[in-house]
C-alpha positions in Angstrom: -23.7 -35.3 12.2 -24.6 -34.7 15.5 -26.7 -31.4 16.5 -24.3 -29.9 18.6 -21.5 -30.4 15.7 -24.0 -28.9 13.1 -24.6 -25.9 15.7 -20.9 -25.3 15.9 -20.0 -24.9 12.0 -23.5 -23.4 11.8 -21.7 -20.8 13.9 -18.3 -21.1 12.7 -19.8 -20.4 9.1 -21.9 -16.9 10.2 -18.9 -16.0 12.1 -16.6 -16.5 8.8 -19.2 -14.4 6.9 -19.6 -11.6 9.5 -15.8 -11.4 9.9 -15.5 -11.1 5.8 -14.3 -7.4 5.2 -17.4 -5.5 2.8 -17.4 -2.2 1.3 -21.1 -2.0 2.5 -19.6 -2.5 5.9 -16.8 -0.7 5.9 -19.2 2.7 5.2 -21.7 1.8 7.6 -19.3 1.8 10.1 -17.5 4.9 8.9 -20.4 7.1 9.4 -21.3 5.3 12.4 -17.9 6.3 13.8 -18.1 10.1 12.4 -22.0 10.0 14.5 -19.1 9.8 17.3 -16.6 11.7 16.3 -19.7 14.7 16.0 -20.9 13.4 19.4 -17.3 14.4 21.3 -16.9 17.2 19.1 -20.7 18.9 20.6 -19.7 17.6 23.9 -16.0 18.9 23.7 -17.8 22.4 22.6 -20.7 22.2 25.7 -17.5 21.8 27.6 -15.7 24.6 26.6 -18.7 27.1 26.9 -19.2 25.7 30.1 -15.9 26.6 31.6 -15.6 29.8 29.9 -19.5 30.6 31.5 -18.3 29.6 34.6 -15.3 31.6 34.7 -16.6 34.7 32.9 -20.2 34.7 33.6 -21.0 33.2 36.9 -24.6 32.3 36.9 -24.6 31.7 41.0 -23.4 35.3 41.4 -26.5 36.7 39.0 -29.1 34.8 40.7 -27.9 35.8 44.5 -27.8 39.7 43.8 -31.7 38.6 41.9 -32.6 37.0 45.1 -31.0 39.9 47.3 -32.6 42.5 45.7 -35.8 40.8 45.7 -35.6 40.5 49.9 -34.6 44.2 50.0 -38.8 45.1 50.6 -38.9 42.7 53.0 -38.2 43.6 56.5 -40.0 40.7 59.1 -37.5 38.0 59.6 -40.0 35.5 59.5 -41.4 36.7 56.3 -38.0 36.6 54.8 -36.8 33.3 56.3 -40.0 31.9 54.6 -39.3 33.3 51.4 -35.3 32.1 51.7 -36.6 28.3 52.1 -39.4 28.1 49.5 -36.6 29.3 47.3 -34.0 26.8 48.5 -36.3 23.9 48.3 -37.7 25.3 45.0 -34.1 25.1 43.5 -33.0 21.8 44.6 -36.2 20.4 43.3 -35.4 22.1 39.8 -31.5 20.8 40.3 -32.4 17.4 40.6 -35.2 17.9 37.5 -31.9 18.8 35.3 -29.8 16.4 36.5 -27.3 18.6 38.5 -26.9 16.0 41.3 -24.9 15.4 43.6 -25.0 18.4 45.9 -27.8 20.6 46.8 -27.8 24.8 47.4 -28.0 26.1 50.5 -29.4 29.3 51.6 -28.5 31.0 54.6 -30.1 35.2 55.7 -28.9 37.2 58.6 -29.6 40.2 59.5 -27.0 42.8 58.0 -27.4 45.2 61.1 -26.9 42.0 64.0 -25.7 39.1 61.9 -28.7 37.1 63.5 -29.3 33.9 61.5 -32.5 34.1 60.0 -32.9 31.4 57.9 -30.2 28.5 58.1 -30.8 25.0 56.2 -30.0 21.8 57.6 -26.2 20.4 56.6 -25.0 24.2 56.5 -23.8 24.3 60.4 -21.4 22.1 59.8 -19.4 23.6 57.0 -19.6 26.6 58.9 -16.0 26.3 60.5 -14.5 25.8 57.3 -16.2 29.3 55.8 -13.7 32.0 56.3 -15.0 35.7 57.5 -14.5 37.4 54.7 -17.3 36.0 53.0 -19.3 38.8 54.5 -17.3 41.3 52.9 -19.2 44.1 51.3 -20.1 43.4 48.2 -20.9 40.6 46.8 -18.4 38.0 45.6 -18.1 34.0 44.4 -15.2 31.9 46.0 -14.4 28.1 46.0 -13.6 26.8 49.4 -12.3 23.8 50.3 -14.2 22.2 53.1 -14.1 18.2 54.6 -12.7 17.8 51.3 -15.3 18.6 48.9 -14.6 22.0 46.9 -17.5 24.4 46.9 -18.8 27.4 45.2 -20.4 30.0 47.1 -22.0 33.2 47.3 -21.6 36.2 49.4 -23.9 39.2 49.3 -25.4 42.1 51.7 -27.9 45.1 51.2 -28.8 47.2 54.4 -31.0 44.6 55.4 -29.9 40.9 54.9 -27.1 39.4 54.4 -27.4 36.2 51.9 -25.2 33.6 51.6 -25.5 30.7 48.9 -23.6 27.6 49.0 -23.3 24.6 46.6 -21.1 22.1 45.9 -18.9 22.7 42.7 -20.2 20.5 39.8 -17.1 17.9 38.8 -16.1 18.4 35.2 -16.8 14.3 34.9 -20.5 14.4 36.1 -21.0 17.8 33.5 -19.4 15.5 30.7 -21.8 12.8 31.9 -24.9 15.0 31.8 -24.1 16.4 28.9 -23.5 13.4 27.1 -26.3 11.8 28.1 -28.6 14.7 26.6 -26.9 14.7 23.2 -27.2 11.0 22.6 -30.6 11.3 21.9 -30.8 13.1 19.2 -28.0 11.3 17.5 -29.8 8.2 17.7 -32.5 10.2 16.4 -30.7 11.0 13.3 -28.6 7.9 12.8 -31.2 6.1 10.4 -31.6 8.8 8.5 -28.2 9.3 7.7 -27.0 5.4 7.9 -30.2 3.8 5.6 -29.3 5.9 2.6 -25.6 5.2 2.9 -26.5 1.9 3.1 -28.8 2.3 -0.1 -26.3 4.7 -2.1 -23.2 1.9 -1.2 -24.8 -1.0 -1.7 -26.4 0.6 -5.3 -23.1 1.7 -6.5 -20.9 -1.5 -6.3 -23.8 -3.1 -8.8 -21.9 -2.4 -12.0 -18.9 -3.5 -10.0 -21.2 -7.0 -9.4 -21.9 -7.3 -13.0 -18.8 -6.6 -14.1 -16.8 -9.5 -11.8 -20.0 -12.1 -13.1 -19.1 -11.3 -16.4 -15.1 -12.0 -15.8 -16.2 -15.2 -13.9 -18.5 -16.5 -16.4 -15.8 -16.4 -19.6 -14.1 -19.7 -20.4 -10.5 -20.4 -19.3 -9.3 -20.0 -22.7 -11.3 -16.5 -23.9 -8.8 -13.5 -23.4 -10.5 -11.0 -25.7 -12.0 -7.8 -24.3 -14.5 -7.2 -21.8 -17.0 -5.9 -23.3 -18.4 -4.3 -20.4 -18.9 -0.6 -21.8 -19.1 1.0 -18.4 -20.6 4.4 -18.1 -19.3 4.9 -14.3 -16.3 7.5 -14.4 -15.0 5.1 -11.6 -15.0 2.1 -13.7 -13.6 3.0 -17.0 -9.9 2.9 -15.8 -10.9 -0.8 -14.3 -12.2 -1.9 -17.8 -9.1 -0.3 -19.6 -7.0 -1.7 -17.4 -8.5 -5.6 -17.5 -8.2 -5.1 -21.2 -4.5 -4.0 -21.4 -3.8 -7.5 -19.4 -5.9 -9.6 -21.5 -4.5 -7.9 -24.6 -0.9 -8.8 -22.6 -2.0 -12.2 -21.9 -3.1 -12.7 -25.7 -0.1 -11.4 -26.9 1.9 -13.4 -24.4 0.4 -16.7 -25.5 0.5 -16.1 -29.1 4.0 -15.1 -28.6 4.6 -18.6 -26.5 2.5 -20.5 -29.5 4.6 -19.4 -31.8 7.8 -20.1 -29.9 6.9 -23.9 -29.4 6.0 -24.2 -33.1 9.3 -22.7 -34.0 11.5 -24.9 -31.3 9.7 -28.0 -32.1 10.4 -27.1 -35.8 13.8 -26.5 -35.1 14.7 -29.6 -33.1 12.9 -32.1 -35.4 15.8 -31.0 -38.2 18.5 -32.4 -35.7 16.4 -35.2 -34.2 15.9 -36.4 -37.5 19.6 -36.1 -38.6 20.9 -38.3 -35.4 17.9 -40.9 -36.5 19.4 -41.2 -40.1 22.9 -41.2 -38.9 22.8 -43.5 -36.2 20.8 -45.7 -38.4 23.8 -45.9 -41.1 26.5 -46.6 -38.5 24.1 -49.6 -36.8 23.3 -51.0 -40.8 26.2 -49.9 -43.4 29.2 -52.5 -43.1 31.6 -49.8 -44.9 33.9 -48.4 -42.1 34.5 -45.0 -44.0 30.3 -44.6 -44.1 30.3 -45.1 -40.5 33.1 -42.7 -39.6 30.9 -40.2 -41.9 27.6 -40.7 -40.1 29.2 -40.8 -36.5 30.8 -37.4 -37.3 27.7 -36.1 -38.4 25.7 -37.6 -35.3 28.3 -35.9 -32.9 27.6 -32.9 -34.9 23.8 -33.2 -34.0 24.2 -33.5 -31.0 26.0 -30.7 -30.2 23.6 -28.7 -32.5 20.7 -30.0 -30.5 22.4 -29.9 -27.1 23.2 -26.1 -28.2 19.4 -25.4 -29.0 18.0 -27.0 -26.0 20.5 -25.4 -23.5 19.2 -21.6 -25.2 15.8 -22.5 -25.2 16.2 -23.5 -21.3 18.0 -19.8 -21.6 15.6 -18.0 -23.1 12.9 -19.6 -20.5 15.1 -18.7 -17.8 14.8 -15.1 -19.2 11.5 -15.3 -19.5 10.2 -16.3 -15.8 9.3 -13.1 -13.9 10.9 -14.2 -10.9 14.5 -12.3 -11.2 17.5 -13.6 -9.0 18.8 -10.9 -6.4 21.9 -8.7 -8.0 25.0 -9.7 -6.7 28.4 -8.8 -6.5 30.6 -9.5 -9.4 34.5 -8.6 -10.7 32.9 -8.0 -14.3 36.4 -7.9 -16.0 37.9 -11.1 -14.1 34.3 -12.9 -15.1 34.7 -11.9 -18.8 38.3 -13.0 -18.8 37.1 -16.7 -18.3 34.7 -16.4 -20.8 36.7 -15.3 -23.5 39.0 -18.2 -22.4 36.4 -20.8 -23.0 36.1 -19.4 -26.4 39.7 -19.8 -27.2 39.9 -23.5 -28.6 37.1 -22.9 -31.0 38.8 -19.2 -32.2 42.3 -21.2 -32.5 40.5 -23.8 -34.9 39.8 -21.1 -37.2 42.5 -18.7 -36.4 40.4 -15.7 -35.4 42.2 -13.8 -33.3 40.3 -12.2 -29.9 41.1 -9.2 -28.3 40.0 -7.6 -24.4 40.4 -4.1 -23.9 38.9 -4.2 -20.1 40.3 -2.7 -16.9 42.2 -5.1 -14.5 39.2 -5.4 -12.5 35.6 -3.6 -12.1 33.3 -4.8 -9.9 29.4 -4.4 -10.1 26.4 -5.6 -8.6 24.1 -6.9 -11.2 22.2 -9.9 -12.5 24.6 -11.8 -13.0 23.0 -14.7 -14.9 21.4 -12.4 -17.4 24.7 -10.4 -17.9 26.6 -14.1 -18.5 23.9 -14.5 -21.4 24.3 -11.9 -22.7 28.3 -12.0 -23.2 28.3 -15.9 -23.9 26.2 -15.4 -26.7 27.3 -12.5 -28.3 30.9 -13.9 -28.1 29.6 -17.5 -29.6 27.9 -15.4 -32.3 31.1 -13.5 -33.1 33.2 -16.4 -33.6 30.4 -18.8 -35.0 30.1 -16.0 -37.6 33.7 -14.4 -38.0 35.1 -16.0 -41.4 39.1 -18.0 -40.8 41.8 -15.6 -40.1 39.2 -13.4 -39.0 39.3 -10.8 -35.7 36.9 -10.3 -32.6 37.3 -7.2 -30.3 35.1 -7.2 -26.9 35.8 -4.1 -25.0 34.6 -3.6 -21.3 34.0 0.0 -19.2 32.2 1.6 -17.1 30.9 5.5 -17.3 29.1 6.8 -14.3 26.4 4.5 -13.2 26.5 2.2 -16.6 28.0 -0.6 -17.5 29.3 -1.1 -21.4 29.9 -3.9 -23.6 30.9 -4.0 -26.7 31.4 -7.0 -29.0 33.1 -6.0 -32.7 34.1 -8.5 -35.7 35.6 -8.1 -39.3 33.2 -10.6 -40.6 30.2 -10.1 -43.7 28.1 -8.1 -41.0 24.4 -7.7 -41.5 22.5 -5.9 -43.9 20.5 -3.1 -42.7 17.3 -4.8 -43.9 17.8 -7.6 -41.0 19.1 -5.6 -38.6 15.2 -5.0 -37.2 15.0 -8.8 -37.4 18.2 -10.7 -35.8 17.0 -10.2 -32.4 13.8 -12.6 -32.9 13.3 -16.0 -32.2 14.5 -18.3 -34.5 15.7 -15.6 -37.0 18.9 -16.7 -39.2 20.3 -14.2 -41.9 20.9 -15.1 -45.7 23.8 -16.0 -46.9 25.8 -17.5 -43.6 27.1 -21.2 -43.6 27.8 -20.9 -40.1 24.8 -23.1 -38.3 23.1 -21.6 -35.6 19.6 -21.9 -33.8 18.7 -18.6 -34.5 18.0 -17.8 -30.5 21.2 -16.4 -29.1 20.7 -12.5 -30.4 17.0 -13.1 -28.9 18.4 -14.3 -25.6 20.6 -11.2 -25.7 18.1 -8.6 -26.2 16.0 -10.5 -23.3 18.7 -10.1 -20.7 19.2 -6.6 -21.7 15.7 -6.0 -21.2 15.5 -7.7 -18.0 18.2 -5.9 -16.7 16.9 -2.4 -17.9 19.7 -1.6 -20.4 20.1 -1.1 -24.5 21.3 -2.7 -27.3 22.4 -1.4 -30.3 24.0 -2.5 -34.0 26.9 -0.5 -34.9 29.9 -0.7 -37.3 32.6 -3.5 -37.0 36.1 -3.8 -36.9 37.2 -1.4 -39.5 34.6 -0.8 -41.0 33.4 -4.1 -41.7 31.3 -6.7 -40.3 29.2 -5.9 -37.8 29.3 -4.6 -33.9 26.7 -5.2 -30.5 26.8 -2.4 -27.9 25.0 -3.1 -24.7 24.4 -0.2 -22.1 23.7 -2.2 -18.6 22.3 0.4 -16.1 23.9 -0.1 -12.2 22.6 0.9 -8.9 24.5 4.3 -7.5 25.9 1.7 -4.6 27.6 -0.5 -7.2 
């Protein structure tokens, strides 16, 4: 590798780490930006008293009556003229010490009684035009001429000797912002690493449990889901720890849960696999017609069973993966129409007889492939179940913002000691002949819990059998 190629991703690499967001870094540069914040809020204030001085309590106006009064012993003009421009070059010395540049202050005496000029500084003749009369008023007075453009402040004042005029240009509120500033920054800077070092210190020492508690996470084998362990004594960090625990207590149940379900379905389709082996080994080896017409029926049989079961399993997956199909629009009583019409052929076979009280139409907007599970397998259950000569009822409404479904046979029903178990996995009831994978109840209560709804076990058809009532919650736009 070249050195200018290591330089680059030498570079690339510090910039990657310096861009990386940090909680250290994130606090350093919150305090850094409240140091500012504090900074424009002092300046903001200096500003404001400032103004309010200036309008209120003009300082110019204090010092000329100071200086007047102090010429008021004096009567030589020469004595006062020198006296007028030790001051004035006294004061622009001490202007530019504090910074209150650009512009200087000009003095100008006359003598009250002739309004001789005295004592008249260089510059001063030639804003003269632009001075108005009344300046020289009795009294004494500030005003803020405008002359060549520049806006100034000045200062008229007489006693029965002199006449003292003070001029200077107004101060911009952008260079008093600019002074200003400059004289707080100091003592910010000042402060900054004693406020910034133990921020630095306090952050940096508080996210070590936080530190030990992601190396303990990170060093735990793929397969370990137990608790933490971390016993954190941080207020801060005791909701984390509860809440890692709750998912890995989740996680454990999830997988035990998942354990047991491939156990159970590999159990279940060996049974069938193993029937179609037997059978299709008869009809390839037995020379009797009649036995071959036996174990063909019984291999068809097979494979519908296992068909069935691998179609629910692929059902009850489908249930189970947490990414949920958008709702969509859906005649519920046209769609349930159709599905009772698929279960005609096998209801005529055993002359059940089934039954729709439903409106002509209702639509909904729902899940709509967790609501077919639901009704496909409750009505398969129903007619698997019902004995010959038997009756199913599935009813179909809607009250308020709910949807309602209710599937009702006359058949043996289910004793109250199962009820709590038909809607797990793999669960069949004593005493049915019907066959069954023992999944399709578990598939229902899965929908129904996808789709946020309840579903009970009630009475059946006349008192007999057994009834499933399904409450299917709607959106208010439905």
């Amino acid at each position: 590798m070249s050195r200018a190629r290591f330089n680059q991703q030498l570079l690339r690499t510090l910039w990657t780490k310096l861009a990386e967001p940090t909680l250290v870094r994130r606090s350093v540069v919150s305090v850094t930006v409240a140091f500012v914040l504090v900074w424009a809020v002092l300046l903001s204030y200096n500003f404001i008293n400032y103004k309010h001085t200036i309008t209120n309590d003009p300082g110019l106006l204090k010092y000329g009556d100071a200086l007047l009064d102090s010429l008021s012993p004096i009567n030589d003009p020469a004595q006062a003229a020198a006296a007028v421009s030790a001051t004035n070059h006294w004061v622009n010395i001490r202007r530019r010490q504090n910074g209150l540049l650009p512009g200087v202050a000009m003095h100008e005496l006359r003598d009250t009684a002739t309004g001789q000029v005295v004592y008249s500084p260089p510059g001063l003749e030639e804003l003269r035009i632009a001075l108005p009369e009344q300046l020289y008023a009795s009294g004494s007075s500030i005003s803020e001429p405008l002359a060549q453009g520049q806006r100034y402040r000045v200062y008229a004042g007489h006693n029965a000797r002199w006449t003292l005029r003070i001029v200077e240009m107004k101060r911009a509120d952008t260079h008093f912002l600019q002074s200003s500033g400059r004289n707080l920054l100091p003592y910010l800077l000042l402060a900054a690493p004693f406020v910034l070092l133990p921020v630095w210190l306090s952050v940096r020492n508080g996210l070590r449990p936080l530190q030990r508690l992601a190396r303990l996470i990170a060093q735990r084998g793929k397969d370990d889901l137990q608790p933490v362990g971390f016993n954190a004594r941080h207020r801060e960090l005791k909701p984390l720890e509860q809440s890692l625990d709750h998912l890995f207590a989740q996680l454990r149940q999830k997988v035990e849960r998942e354990r047991a379900f491939v156990q159970d379905a590999a159990h279940e389709i060996r049974t069938p696999l193993a029937v179609i082996t037997a059978q299709a080994h008869v009809m390839a080896r037995s020379p009797i017609e009649e036995e071959r017409m036996h174990a063909q029926a019984h291999l068809e049989q097979a494979i519908a069973r296992t068909s069935h079961l691998a179609q629910q399993l692929l059902d009850l997956a489908a249930l189970d993966d947490a990414q949920r199909p958008a709702p969509r629009d859906l005649d519920v009583a046209q769609w349930l129409r159709g599905a009772l019409a698929q279960a005609v052929p096998d209801a005529m076979a055993r002359q059940i007889e089934l039954s729709l009280d439903a409106p002509d139409t209702l639509p909904a907007r729902l899940d709509q492939p967790a609501f077919e599970s639901i009704a496909h397998n409750l009505i398969d259950n129903a007619v698997r179940y019902t004995p010959n000569g038997g009756n199913v009822a599935v009813a179909l409404w809607r009250e308020g913002t709910a949807l309602h479904l209710s599937v009702q046979d006359d058949g043996p029903g289910i004793a109250a000691t199962e009820q709590t178990h038909v809607f797990e996995r793999f669960y069949r009831g004593l005493g049915h002949a019907a066959n069954g994978s023992g999944l399709g109840l578990a598939i229902v209560r899965q929908a129904v819990l996808r789709m946020g709804g309840q579903v009970q076990i009630g009475v059946g058809l006349n008192g007999k059998g057994v009834g499933f009532f399904v409450s299917i919650p709607l959106p208010h736009s439905a």
